[in-house]
N, C-alpha and C positions, 0 to 999 in steps of 0.2 A: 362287261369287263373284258378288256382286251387278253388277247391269247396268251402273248408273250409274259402280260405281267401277271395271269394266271399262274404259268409254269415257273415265273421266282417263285411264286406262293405256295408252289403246292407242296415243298417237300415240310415248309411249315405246320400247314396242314394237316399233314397226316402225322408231324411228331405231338401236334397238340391234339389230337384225334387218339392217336397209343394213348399220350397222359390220362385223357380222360378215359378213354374206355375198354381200355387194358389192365385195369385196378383190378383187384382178384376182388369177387363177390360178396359183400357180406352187409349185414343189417345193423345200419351205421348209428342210429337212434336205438336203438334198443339191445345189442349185441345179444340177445339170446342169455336177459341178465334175468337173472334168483336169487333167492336167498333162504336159505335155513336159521334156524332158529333152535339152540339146546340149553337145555337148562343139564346144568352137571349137578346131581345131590349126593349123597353121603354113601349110598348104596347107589344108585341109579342114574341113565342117563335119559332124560324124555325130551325128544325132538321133532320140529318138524318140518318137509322142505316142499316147496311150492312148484308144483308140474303145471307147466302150459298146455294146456287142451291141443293145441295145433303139434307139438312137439312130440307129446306124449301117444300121439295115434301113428307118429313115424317110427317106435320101438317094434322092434322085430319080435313078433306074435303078437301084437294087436289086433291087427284084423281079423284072424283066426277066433276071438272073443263073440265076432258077432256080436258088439252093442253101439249105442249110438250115444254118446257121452252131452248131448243136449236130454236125453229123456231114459235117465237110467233109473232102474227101479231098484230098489234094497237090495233084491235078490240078483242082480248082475251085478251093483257097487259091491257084493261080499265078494263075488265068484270074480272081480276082477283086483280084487285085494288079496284074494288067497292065491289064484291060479297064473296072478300075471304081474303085480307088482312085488309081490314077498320074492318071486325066485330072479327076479329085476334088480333087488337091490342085493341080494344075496350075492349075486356075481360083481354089482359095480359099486357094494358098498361097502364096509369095514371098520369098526371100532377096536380098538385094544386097550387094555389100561396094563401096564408095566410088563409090556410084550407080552400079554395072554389076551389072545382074540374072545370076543365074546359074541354071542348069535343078536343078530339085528329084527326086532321083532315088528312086525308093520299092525298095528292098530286099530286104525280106520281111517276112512279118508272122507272130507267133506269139499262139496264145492263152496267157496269163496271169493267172492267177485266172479275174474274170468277167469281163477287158478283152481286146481286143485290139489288141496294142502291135506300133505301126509303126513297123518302122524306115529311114529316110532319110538320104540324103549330097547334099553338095552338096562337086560335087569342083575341082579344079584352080583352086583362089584364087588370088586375086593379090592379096597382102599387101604391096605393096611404098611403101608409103607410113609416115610416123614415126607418123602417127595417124591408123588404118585404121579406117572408119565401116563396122558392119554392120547391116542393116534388116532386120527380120524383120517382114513382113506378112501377119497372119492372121486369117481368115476363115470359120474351119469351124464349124460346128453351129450356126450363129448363127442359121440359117433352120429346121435343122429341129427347134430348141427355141423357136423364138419369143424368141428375143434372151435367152434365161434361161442360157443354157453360159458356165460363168466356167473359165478356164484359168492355172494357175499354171505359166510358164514356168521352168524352172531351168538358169543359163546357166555352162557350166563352161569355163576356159582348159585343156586338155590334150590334149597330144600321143597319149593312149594308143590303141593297135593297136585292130583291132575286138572281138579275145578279152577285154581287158581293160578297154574301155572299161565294161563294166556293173558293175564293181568302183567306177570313179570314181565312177558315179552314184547307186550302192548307198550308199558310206560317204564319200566326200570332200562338205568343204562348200563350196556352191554360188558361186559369184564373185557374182552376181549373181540377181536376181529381177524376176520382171514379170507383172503379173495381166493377161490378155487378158479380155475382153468384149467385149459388143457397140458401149461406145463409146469401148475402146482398146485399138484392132486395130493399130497400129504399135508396134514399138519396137526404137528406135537406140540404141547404144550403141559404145565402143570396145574395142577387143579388148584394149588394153594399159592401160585401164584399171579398175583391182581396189579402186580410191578404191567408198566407200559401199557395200558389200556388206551389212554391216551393218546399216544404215540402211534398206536395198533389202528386207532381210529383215522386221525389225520392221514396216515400212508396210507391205508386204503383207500381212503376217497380221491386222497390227491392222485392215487395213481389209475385210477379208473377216470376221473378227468382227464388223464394226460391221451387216454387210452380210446373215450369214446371222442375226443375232438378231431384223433390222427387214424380215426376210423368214420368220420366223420366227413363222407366225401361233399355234401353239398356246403358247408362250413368252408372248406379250405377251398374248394369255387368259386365261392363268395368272395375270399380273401385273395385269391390271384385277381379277380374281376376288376377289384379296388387300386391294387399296386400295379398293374399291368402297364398302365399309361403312360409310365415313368417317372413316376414319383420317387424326389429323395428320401435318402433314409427317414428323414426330420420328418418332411409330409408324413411319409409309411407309417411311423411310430405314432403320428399323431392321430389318424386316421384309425387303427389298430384299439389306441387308447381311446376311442371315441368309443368302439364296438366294444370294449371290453367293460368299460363303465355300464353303457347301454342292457348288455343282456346279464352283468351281476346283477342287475335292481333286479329287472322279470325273473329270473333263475331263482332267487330268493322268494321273491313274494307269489311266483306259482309253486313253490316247494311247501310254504307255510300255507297253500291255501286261501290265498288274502283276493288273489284274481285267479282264476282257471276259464281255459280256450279249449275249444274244443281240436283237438291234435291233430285232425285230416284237413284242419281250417289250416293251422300252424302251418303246418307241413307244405302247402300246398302257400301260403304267401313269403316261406322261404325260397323254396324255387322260386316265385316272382319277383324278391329283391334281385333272384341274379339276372334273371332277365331283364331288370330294367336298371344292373350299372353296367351289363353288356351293350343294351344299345346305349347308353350314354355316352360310353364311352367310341362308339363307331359315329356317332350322330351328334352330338356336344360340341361345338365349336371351342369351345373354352369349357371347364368343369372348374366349378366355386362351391365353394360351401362343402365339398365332398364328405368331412369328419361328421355335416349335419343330418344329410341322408345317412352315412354311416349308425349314426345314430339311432336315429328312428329305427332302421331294418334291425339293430341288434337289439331291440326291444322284443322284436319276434321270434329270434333266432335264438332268447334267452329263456323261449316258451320254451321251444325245442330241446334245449341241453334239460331246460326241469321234468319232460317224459320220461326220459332217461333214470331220475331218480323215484320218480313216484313212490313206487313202490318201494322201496330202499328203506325211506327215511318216514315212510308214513307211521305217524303212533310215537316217533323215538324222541327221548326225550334230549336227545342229543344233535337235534336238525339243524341246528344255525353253523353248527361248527362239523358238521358233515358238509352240509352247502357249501360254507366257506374252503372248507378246504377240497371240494368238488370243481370248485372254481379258480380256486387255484392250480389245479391241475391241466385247464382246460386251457389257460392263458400260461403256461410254460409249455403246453403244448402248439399253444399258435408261435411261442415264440420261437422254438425248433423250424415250424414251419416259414417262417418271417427269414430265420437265417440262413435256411436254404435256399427259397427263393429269390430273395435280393439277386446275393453273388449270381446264379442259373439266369435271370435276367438281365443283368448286367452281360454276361457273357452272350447272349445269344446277340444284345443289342449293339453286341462291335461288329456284328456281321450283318446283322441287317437295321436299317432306321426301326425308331421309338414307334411312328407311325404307324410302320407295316406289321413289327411285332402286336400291338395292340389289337391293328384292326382285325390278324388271324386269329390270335387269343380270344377275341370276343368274339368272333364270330364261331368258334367254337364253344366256347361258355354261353353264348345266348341258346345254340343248339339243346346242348344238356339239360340248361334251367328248362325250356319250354318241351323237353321228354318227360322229366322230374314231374312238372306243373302238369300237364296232361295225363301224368298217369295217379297222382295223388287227388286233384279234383273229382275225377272218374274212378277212382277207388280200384286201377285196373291191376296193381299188385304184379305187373311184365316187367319195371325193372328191380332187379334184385339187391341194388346197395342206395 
């Protein structure tokens, strides 16, 4: 490469070099997502919320327990129920019903799958009002993820016993919904009110789509990789719709269960589609058919958005229209990103040719995809988003 037309290039370079690797850190498939689970009854409230093993050994005094949570015996799982989870939730948890706090009682805790799910009562209510306000304020992992733990509350009206309440949370649908984070850690509601359940559902999902796609760094890689070329709107749009048909089918039918991949497979042939509409795009003479490879890769990448829900929607008998509206969140989130980018490459391209922008853009995105692809095959867990 000659010198000269190195040094046009380089201030490119390094602005596409910030883009990519200047993004603040975070775990872009999974955001550090939970969910609880309460049943509200007539005196009581019995709940329960799912601790990640990797997460739950980053709370401050754990270590100090001396156990090792792959081989814990009765007698450590009590002494770490009494001595380290009860005074845990006591500072980062809170129930009220018609502004009288009441004491959060921790239960037991079982391993399940790769969580472990905690179960909690808050007992001897006092419901005696016509419209009884309950406040649930919560606070957990917010510290030891760096504000990245999103929590999808599932709030159910039932009476049922303790043998039968994981039947209700298993297969009945939810009264109500409410996504926790870090900047919405309260939420009130009425116990006799079962108005917008519906409503409650759809906004949640839609807006945790919108939420893991624009956190979603190898996604919107993908999508610069595709439009970088200079493609018109018309192309873009079509190209977009191509991806967006593509990974609603996958999204669905690995949510339902119907096909499942195994995720470090996923993971690791989404970084290779960017690698290989990088070089296409440096090496291609011409690029045809692009909406059909588009296609194809968003069948993989629709594995990926369905990791993200697994857990979520697993047992609920309300999955098709949490999906769908998980999916719609995801495609108003490309399209935010669609109408930024356009205009931002339209301007860069009055300063320098369509060619040049491309060939620094991919050569930057093939960079990334082939970090991604080498650290997810090799399972080396060095890069962080």
């Amino acid at each position: 490469m000659p010198i000269q037309w190195f040094r046009k290039l380089a201030p490119m370079i390094l602005m596409f070099g910030l883009f990519f690797g200047g993004v603040t850190p975070v775990f872009a498939h999974d955001m550090y997502l939970g969910g609880s689970e309460w049943a509200v009854g007539k005196d009581r409230i019995l709940f329960t919320i799912d601790l990640d093993p990797a997460i739950l050994q980053q709370i401050n005094g754990f270590k100090e327990l001396g156990v090792n949570l792959d081989s814990l015996t009765d007698e450590q799982l009590l002494k770490m129920e009494t001595d380290f989870i009860q005074p845990y939730m006591n500072e980062k948890l809170s129930v009220s019903v018609n502004d009288r706090s009441y004491p959060v009682k921790v239960e037991k805790m079982e391993k399940e799958g790769t969580v472990f799910r905690t179960w909690m009562r808050v007992s001897d209510l006092s419901l005696n009002q016509q419209d009884n306000k309950i406040k649930i304020n919560y606070h957990l992992l917010f510290k030891e993820t760096n504000n990245q733990h999103v929590s999808i509350g599932y709030i159910y009206f039932a009476d049922a016993d303790d043998d039968s309440v994981k039947q209700v949370f298993n297969y009945s649908q939810p009264d109500l919904m409410y996504t926790f984070d870090s900047g919405h850690t309260e939420f009130e509601f009425s116990v006799k009110s079962k108005a917008a359940a519906l409503q409650s559902q759809i906004f949640t999902f839609l807006v945790l789509g919108i939420k893991h796609i624009l956190t979603g760094y190898d996604h919107i890689t993908f999508l610069v990789a595709l439009i970088v070329i200079g493609l018109s709107n018309r192309e873009a749009l079509k190209i977009i719709t191509s991806f967006t048909l593509a990974h609603s089918i996958t999204l669905l039918l690995a949510a339902m269960h119907v096909i499942n991949l195994n995720s470090r497979f996923v993971e690791s042939v989404i970084a290779l589609s960017i690698c290989y509409i990088a070089l296409e795009n440096l090496f291609a003479k011409q690029v045809n058919y692009r909406w059909l490879i588009t296609f194809v890769f968003g069948l993989v990448h629709g594995f990926g958005f369905a990791s993200a829900l697994e857990e979520l929607v697993r047992g609920k008998s309300n999955l098709v229209l949490s999906v769908v509206s998980f999916n719609v969140g995801v495609e108003a989130g490309q399209l935010m990103i669609f109408l930024i980018l356009m205009p931002l490459l339209y301007l860069i391209r009055k300063k320098f040719s369509i060619r040049r922008v491309a060939a620094v853009a991919s050569v930057a995105i093939f960079i990334v995809g082939f970090l991604w692809f080498v650290d997810r095959v090799f399972n080396l867990q060095l890069i962080p988003f």
